[in-house]
C-alpha positions as CSV (number, residue, x, y, z in Angstrom):
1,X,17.9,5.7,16.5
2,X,16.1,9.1,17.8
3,X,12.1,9.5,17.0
4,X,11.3,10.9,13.4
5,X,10.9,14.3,14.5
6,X,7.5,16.0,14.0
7,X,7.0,19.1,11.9
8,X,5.1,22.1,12.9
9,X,1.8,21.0,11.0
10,X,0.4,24.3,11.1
11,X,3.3,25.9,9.4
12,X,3.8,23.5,6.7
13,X,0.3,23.4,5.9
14,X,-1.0,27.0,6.2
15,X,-4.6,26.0,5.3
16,X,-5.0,23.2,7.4
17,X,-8.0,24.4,9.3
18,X,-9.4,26.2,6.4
19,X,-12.0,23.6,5.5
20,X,-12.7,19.7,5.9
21,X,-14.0,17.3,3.8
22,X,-15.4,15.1,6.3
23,X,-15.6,15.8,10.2
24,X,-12.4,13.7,10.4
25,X,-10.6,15.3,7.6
26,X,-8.0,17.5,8.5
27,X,-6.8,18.5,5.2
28,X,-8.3,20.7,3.8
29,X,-9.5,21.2,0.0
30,X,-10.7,24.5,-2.1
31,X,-14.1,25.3,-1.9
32,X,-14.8,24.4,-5.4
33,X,-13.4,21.0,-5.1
34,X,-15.3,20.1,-1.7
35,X,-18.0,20.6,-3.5
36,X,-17.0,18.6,-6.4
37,X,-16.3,15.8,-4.2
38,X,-19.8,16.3,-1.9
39,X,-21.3,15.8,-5.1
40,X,-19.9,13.0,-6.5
41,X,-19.8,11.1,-3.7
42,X,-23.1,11.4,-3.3
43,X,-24.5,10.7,-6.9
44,X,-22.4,8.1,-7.5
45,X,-20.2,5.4,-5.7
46,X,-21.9,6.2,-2.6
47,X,-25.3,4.9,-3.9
48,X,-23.6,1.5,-5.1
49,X,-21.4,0.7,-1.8
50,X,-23.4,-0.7,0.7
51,X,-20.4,-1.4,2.6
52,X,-17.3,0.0,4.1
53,X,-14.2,0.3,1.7
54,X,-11.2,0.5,3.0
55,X,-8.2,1.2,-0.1
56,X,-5.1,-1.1,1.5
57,X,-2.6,0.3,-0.9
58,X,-1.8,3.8,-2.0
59,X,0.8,6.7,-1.5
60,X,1.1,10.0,-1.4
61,X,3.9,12.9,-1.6
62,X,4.6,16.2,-1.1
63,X,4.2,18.8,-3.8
64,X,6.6,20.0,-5.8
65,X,6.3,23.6,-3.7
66,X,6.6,21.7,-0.6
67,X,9.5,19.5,-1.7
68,X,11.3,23.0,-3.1
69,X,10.6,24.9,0.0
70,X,12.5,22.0,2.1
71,X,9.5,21.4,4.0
72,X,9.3,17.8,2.7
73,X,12.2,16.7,0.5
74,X,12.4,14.5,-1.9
75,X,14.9,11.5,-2.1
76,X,18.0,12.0,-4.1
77,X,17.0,10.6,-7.7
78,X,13.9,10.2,-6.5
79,X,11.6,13.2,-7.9
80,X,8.0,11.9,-8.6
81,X,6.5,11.7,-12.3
82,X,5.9,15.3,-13.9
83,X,2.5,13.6,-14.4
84,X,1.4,13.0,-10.8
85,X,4.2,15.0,-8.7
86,X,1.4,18.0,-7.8
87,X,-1.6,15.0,-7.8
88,X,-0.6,12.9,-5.5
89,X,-0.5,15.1,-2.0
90,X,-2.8,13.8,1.6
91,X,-5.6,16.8,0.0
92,X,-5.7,15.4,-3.4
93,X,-6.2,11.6,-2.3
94,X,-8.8,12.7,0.5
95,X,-11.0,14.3,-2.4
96,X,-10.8,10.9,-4.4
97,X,-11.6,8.9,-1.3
98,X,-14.4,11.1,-0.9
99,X,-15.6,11.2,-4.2
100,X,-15.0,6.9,-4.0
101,X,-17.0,6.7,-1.0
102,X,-13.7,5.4,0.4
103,X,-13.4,5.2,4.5
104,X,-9.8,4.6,4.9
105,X,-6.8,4.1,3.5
106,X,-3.7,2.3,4.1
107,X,-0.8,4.4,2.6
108,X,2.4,2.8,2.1
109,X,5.7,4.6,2.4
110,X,6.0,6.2,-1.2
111,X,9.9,5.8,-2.6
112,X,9.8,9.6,-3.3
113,X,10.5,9.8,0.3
114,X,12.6,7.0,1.0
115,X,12.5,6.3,4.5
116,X,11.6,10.2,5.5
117,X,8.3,9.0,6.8
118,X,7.5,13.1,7.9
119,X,5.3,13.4,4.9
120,X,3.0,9.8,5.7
121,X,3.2,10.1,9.7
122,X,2.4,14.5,9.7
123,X,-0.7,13.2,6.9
124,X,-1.5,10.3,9.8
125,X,-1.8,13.3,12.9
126,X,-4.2,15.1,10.8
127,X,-6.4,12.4,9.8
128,X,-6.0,9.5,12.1
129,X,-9.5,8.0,11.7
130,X,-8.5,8.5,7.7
131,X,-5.3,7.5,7.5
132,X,-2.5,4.2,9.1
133,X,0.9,3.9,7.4
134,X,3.2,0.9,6.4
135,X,6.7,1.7,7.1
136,X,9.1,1.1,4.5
137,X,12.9,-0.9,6.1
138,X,15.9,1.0,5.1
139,X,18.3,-2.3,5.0
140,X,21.5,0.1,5.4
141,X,20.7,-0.2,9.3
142,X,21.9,-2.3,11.8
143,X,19.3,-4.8,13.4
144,X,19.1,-3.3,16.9
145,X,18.6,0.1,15.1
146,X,15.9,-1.2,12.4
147,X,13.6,-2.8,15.1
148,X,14.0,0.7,16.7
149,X,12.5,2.0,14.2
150,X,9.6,0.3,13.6
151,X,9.4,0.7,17.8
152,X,9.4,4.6,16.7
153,X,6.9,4.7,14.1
154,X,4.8,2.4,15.5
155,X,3.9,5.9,18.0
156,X,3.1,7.2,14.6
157,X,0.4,5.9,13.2
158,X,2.4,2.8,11.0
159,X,0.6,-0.6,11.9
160,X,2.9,-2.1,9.4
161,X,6.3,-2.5,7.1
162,X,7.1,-2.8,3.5
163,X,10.6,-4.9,2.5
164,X,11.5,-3.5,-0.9
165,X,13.9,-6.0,-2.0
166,X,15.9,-4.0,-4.7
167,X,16.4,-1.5,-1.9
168,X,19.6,-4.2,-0.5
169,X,22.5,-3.7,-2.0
170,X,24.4,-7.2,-1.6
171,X,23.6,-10.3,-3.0
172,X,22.5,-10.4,-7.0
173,X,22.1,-13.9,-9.1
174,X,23.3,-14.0,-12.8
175,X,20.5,-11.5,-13.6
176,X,21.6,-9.1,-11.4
177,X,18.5,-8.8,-9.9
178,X,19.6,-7.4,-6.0
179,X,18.6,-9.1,-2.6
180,X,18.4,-12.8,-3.8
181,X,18.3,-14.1,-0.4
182,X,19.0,-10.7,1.7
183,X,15.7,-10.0,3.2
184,X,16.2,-13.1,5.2
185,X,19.9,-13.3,6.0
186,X,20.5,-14.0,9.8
187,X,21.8,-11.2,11.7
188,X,20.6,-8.6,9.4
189,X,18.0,-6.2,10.1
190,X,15.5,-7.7,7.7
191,X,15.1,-10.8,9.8
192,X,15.5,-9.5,12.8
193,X,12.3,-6.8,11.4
194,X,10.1,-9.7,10.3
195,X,10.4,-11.4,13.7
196,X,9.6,-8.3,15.5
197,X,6.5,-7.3,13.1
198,X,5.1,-10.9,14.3
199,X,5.2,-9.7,18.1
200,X,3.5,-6.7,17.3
201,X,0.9,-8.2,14.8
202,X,1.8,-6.0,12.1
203,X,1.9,-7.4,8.2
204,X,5.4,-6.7,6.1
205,X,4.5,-6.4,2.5
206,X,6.9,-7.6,-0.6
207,X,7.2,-5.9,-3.4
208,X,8.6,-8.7,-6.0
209,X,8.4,-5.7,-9.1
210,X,10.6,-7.8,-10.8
211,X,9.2,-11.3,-10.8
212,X,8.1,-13.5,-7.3
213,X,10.7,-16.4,-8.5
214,X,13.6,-13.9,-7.8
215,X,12.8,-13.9,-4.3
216,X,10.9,-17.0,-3.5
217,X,13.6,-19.1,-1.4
218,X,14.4,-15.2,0.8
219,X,10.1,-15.5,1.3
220,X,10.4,-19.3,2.1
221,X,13.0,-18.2,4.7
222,X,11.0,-15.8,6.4
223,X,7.5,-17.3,6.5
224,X,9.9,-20.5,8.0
225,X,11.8,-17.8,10.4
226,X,8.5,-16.6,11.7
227,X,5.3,-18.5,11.2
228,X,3.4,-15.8,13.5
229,X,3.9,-12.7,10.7
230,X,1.5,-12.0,7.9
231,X,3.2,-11.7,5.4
232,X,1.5,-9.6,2.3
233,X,2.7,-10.1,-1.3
234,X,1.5,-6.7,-3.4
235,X,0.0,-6.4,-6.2
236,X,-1.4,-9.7,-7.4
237,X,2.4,-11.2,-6.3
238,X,3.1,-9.3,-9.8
239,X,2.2,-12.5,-11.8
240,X,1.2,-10.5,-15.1
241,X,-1.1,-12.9,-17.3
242,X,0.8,-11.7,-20.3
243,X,4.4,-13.3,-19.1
244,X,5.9,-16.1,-21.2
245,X,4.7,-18.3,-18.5
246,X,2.8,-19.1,-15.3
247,X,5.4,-20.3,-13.3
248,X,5.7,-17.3,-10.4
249,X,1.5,-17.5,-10.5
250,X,1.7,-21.4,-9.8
251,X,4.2,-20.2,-7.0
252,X,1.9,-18.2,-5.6
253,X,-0.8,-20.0,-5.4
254,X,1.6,-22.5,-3.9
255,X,2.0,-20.1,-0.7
256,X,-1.8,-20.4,0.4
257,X,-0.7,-23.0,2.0
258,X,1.2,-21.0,4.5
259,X,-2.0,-19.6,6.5
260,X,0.8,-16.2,7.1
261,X,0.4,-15.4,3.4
262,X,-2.1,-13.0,2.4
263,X,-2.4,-11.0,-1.3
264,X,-3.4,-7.6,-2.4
265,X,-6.2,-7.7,-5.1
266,X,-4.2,-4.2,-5.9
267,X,-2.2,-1.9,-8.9
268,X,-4.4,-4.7,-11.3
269,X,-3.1,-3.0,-14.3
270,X,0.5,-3.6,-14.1
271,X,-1.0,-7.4,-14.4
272,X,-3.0,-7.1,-16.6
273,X,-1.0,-7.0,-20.0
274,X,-3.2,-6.2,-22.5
275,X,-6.7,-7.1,-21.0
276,X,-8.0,-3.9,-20.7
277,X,-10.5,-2.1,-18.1
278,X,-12.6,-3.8,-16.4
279,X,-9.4,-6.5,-16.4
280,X,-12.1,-10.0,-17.5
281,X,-9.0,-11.9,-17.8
282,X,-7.2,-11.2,-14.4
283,X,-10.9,-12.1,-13.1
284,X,-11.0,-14.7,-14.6
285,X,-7.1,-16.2,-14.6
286,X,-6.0,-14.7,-11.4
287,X,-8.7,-13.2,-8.8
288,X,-10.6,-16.6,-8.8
289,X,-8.1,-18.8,-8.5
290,X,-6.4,-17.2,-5.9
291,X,-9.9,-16.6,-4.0
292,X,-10.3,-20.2,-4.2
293,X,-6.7,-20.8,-3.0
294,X,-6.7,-18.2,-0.2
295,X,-10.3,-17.8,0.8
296,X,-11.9,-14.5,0.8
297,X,-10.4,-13.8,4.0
298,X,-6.7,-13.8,3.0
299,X,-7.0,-11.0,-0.3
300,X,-8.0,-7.6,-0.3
301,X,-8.3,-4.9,-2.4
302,X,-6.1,-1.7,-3.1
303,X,-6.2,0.8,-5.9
304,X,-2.6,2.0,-5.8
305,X,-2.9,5.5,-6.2
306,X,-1.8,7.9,-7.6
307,X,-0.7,5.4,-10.4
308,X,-4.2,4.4,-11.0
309,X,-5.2,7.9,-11.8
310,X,-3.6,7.4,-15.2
311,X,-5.7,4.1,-15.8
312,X,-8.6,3.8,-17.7
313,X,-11.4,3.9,-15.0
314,X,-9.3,6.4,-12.8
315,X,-9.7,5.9,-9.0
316,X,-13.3,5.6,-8.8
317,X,-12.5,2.9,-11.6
318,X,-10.6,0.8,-9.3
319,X,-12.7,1.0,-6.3
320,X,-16.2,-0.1,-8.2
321,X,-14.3,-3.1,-9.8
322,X,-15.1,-5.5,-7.5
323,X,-18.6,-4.8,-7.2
324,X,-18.3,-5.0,-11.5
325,X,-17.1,-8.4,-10.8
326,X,-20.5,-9.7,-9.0
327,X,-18.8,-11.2,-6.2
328,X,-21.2,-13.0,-3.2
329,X,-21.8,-10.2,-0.2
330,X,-19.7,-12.1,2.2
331,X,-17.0,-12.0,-0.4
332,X,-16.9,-8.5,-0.9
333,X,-17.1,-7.5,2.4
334,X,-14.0,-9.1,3.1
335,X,-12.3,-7.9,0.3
336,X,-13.5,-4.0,0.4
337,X,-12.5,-3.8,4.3
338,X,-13.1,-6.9,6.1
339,X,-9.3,-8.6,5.8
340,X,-8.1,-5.0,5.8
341,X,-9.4,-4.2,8.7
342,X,-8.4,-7.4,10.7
343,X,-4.8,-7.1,9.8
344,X,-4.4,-3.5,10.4
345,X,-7.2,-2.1,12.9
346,X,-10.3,-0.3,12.9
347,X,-10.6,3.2,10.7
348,X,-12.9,5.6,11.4
């Protein structure tokens, strides 16, 4: 496959040198809202974080102006929430980080795009001490041409890959829940993508949306296929504390003992059920145990935006949780940027 092709930055975002947020920024905001965010930062979450946060797990989209003008498109079917389509552009997240004390982020190849990373990588040129990207696989390509890929955007800024496994299309159990077993199916791209992650030391993150027992055996494979990738399970493994049972939690603990595995503290309200903000239950039923399992150096914390905007607690929210949680110094460190940082590289 050729290189992703980079846009004219310039022409696709007319006010790119109009202003900055901080000397790295190269988006800029209105006047009004640098302010805004000058403020806040410096009022608020600034004066509680005595460390470095770095958010391992957001996205971020083009407008609904850029999508319409062809700049960036959207993916057929895949038009963002009216809610957060106009909230969730590389401007709008660098005034929450800003606002969050937030040093870097980690954004994760938003399905609005599909796998047109234009949107992510042009966001990465502008703000490379801001921003790194995780790659999301397309499994309709061939394995020579996948690993090509993640050669390609590696140039870009992506220091990692995301397998969504409801993106292959073979392979459904009596649920019909897709990609049983396809992530790790010799020959295919997905395999072949995992092995080639562990030579470059980049993570691939699972999304298991639909339950981590649907996909268990296809993680088995790969952590078996190749012991040298980290493999990152999003989201808390999506082990809600409401579900009927604990099963797919006792699974996931079950997988510290593969030192690959590590777990996003991250997106804690699509856990949480009906323990609401500031989440004592998932403290107390699933960030413990899994920091005793894993070790503070194997979780780390994400907010998930732009979801988390429409959480109680908002970004900020999500981002002074931890420290809400009176974790040990050590602990937090590791988990506001210290595991983050060793997986992915340095920001700033």
């Amino acid at each position: 496959t050729k290189n992703i092709p980079m846009r004219n930055l310039k022409a696709f975002f007319p006010t790119l040198l109009a202003g900055v947020i901080h000397k790295s920024t190269a988006f800029p905001l209105p006047r009004t809202a640098q302010m805004a965010t000058t403020a806040s930062s410096s009022t608020s979450s600034s004066a509680l974080h005595s460390e470095k946060i770095i958010d391992s797990h957001l996205h971020i989209w083009a407008t609904s102006s850029e999508a319409a003008s062809g700049d960036y498109e959207y993916a057929t079917g895949q038009t963002p929430p009216p809610s957060l389509i106009n909230t969730a552009s590389a401007p709008a997240l660098l005034q929450k980080m800003a606002a969050a004390d937030v040093a870097g982020a980690l954004i994760v190849q938003p399905i609005n795009h599909l796998f047109d990373h234009r949107y992510v990588a042009d966001a990465i040129k502008c703000n490379p001490s801001k921003f790194k990207g995780m790659m999301l696989h397309d499994p309709s390509l061939a394995a020579d041409d996948a690993v090509q890929r993640v050669n390609d955007l590696a140039l870009q800024g992506f220091v990692g890959v995301r397998f969504n496994p409801y993106l292959w299309p073979t392979t459904t159990d009596a649920d019909g829940a897709g990609g049983m077993c396809a992530m790790s199916k010799k020959g295919q791209g997905g395999l072949a993508v995992y092995k080639r992650c562990g030579e470059l030391n980049f993570p691939v993150g699972i999304m298991c949306f639909k339950g981590l027992d649907r996909h268990y055996d296809d993680i088995l494979n790969l952590l078996e296929a190749s012991p040298g990738t980290t493999m990152i399970l999003d989201h808390v493994g999506f082990t809600a504390i409401d579900s009927e049972t604990d099963d797919n939690f006792t699974k996931l603990l079950a997988l510290a003992k593969y030192p690959a595995v590590v777990v996003k503290i991250s997106a804690l309200f699509r856990v949480a059920g009906n323990d609401p903000y500031p989440y004592e239950r998932v403290r107390k039923e699933r960030f413990l145990p899994l920091l005793r399992a894993y070790g503070k150096d194997r979780i780390m914390f994400g907010t998930d935006f732009p979801f988390i905007m429409e959480q109680e607690g908002n970004y900020e929210g999500a981002v002074n949780l931890v420290y809400m949680w009176e974790v040990d110094d050590e602990t937090r460190k590791a988990l506001m940027s210290g595991t983050a940082e060793r997986l992915f590289g340095l920001w700033g």
